[in-house]
N, C-alpha and C positions, 0 to 999 in steps of 0.2 A: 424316648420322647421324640417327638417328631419335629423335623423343621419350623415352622413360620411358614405362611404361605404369601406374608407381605413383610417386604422390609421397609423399613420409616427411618428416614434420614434428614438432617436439616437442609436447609437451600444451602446455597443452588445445587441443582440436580445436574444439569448440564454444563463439563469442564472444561477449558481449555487444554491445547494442548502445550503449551506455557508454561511452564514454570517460574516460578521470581529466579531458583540456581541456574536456570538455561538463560533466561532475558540476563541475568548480568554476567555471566561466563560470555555473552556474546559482546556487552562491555567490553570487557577486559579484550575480547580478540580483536573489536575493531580500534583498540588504542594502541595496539602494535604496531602498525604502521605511523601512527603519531610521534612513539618512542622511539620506531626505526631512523626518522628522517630528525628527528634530536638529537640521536646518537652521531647520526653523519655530520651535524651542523656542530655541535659542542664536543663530538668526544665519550669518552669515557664518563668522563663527570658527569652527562644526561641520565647515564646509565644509574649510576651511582648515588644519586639524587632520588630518583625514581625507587632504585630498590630499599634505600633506605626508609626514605617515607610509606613505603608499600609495608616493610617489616615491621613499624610502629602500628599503625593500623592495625593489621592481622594479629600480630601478638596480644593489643590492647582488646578487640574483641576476641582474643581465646579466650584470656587472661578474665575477664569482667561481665561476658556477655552470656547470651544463653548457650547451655549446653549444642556444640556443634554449629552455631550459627555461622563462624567464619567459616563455614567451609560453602556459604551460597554466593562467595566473590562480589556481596557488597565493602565488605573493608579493602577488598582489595580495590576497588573501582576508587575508593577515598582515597587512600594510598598512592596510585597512580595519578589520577587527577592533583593532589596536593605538587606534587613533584614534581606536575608536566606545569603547575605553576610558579615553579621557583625560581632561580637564578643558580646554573649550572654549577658555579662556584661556590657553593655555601656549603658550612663544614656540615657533613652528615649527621650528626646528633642536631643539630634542628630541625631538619626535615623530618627526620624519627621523632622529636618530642613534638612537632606541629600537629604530626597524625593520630598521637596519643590524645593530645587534645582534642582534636578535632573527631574522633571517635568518643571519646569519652564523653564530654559537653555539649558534644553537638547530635551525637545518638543516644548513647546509653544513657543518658541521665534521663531520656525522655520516655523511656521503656524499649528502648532497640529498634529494629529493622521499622518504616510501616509507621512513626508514631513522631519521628524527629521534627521542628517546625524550622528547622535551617540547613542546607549544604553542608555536612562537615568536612569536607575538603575544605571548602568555601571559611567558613568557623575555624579552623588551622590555620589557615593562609592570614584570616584577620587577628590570632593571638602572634603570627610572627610577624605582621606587620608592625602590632604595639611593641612586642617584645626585643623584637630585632631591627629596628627601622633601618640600620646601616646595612647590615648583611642582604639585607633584601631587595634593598636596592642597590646594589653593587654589580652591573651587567657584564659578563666576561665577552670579549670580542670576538668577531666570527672571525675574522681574516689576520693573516701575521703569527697564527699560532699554529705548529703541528698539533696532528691530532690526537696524536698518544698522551700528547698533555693534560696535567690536569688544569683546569679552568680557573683554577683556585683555592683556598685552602680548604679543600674538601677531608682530609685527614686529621683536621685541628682540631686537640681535645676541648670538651667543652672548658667553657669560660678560660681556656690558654688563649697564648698568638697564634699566627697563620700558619706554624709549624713550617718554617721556611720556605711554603709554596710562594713566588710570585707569579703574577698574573695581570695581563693586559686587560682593563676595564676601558668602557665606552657606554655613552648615551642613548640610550635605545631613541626610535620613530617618533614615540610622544614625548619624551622626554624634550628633544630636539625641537620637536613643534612647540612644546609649552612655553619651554626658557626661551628657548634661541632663535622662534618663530621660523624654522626650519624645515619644510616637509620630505619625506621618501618618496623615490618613487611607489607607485603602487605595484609595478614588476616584481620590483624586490619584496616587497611586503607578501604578495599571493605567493611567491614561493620560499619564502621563510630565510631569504640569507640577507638579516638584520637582526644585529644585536637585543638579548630581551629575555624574556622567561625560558624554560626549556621547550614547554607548549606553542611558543609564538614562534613557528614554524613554519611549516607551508599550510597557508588556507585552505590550496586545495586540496592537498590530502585529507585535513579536515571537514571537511564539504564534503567531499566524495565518504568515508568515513560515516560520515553523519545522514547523508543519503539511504547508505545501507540499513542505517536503522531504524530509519525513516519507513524504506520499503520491507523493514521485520515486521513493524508496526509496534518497534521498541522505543519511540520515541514522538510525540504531539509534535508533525513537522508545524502546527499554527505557531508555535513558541520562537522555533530560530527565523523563520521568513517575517515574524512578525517584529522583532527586536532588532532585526539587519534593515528593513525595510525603513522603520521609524528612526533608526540613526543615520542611514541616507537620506529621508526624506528631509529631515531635521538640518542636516550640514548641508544639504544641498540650499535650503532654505538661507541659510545665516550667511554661506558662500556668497549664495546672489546679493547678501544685501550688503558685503561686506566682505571684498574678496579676502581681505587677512586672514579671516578665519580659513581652515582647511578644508580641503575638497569633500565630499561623497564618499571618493573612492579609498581616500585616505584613511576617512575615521573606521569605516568598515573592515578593512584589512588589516589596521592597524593593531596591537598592544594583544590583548588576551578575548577582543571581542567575538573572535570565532570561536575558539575555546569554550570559551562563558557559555554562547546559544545555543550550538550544538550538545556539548555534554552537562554544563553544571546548572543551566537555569532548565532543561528538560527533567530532572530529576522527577521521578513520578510523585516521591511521598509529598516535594514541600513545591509544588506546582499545584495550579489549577486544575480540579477533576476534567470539567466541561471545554467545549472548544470555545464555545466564547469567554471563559474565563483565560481561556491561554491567549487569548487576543488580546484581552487587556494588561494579562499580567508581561507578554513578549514589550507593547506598546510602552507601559509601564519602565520595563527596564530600559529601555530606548532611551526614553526619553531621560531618564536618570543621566545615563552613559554621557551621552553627548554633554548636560550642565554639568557635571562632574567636570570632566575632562576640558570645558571651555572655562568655566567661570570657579573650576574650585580650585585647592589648593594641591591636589595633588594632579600630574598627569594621567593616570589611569584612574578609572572609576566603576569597573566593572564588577569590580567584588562587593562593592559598598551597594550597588545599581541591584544585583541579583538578591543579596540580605534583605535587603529594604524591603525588596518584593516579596521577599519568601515570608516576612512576618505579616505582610497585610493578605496571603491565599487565601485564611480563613471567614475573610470580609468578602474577597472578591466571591469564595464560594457561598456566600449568600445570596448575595447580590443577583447572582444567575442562576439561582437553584430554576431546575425546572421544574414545571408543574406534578403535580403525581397524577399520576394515569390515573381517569376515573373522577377527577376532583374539579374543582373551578380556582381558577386563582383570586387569592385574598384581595379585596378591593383596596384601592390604598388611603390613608388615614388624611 
């Protein structure tokens, strides 16, 4: 029997050269230098932190998810991300049970890769926020400590003591600002030697970082320029009318906001398809960030800012659908 002389395929016909395992293995390599400059600033315990929560992730998608899917380095991008939001000190079985979570509830339940409507890093970070409120915010100090040390009771079986580790804690940037009306320079903030998550490092490695994936075209640069911009433009605002509040340059350097816009509010799946939806949705978390962090109860507000937005995409992607080729747009009622 002879060939076919047509083959019939579904769309699309023409592929990229992309892949989802290439765009997030290039993830994972631009957060090396993230980890690298954590590891210098915290130690050991950045290290520690990070592979632990990296190990929870990836197990929890072998373990649950579709046949071979941990091997496209999205749990791992969760896993990293979880870690790079933690506090250096915290006993390793949290950071492994946040990433379970946060894989589990925050993807798999929704159908995996592609289908999730929230960050599971992001979804982790907020069950050990409820779950752990002390550990979490418990910031180990950049200075006064060798670095061989641990940061904390990183070793401490779950639900035991600190397992005889002690550790120098201190108030991270907003923290200082909220209570004790206190600001950092912004020196210190863009290059990351200030007490705080393992991720609240240096800006500009993150910047530059997030540049790169910008010009892979692995990431909607409209989302971080847009969510940096609205949080300057915002404190610059309240600044002028009211110099207590903190500068421009502070809020933008400050706490986990690089972090946030660069890697966890770009996320493709729980982002805005369209550019102007990522205009709103960047503006959106802006403006969250800033009332959060002035007028709420807690000092950071970044994780609550990027959720919030991640459950209204499916609105914003209405809202901007564009037209379909060929069609007239529906008159409005």
């Amino acid at each position: 029997m002879s060939e076919p002389g047509y083959l019939i395929t579904a769309s699309p016909h023409l592929r990229g050269v992309d892949s989802t395992p290439k765009i997030m293995w290039h993830v994972v390599g631009s957060l090396v230098p993230i980890i690298g400059v954590a590891t210098y600033l915290f130690g050991p315990s950045a290290l520690l932190v990070t592979a632990a929560s990296t190990l929870g992730a990836v197990l929890t998608e072998r373990a649950f998810g579709k046949p071979g899917a941990w091997r496209d380095g999205s749990a791992m991008i969760t896993g990293l991300l979880l870690g790079l939001c933690l506090p250096a000190g915290m006993p390793l079985w949290m950071p492994f049970l946040g990433s379970v979570f946060g894989i589990g509830f925050g993807k798999l339940i929704f159908g995996g890769l592609g289908q999730n409507v929230f960050n599971p890093a992001l979804l982790g970070r907020a069950f050990l926020q409820a779950a752990f409120p002390v550990a979490i915010t418990t910031w180990p100090a950049i200075e006064g400590v060798k670095w061989w040390s641990l940061r904390g009771p990183n070793l401490a079986l779950p639900l035991m003591g600190n397992g005889g580790v002690d550790a120098v804690t201190t108030a991270t940037p907003l923290g200082l600002m909220k209570f004790e009306h206190t600001t950092t320079s912004v020196g210190a903030l863009a290059f990351g030697n200030v007490p705080g998550s393992v991720g609240e490092t240096s800006a500009v490695i993150i910047l530059l970082c997030g540049a790169y994936l910008a010009f892979r075209n692995y990431l909607n640069w409209r989302i971080p320029v847009s969510i940096l911009l609205t949080v300057g433009a915002f404190s610059a605002i309240l600044h002028l009318v009211d110099p207590r509040y903190p500068t421009a340059g502070f809020m933008v350097f400050s706490g986990g906001l690089m972090l946030g816009a660069v890697y966890m509010a770009t996320d493709m799946v729980t982002s805005p398809i369209g550019n102007a939806g990522a205009w709103i949705f960047g503006v959106g978390i802006g403006a969250l960030v800033v009332l959060i962090r002035i007028w709420g109860g807690l000092p950071e507000g970044v994780m609550y800012a990027i959720l919030i937005m991640n459950a209204i995409v499916p609105s914003i992607n209405r809202l901007v659908q564009p037209r379909v080729f060929g069609t007239r747009r529906r008159a409005s009622a």
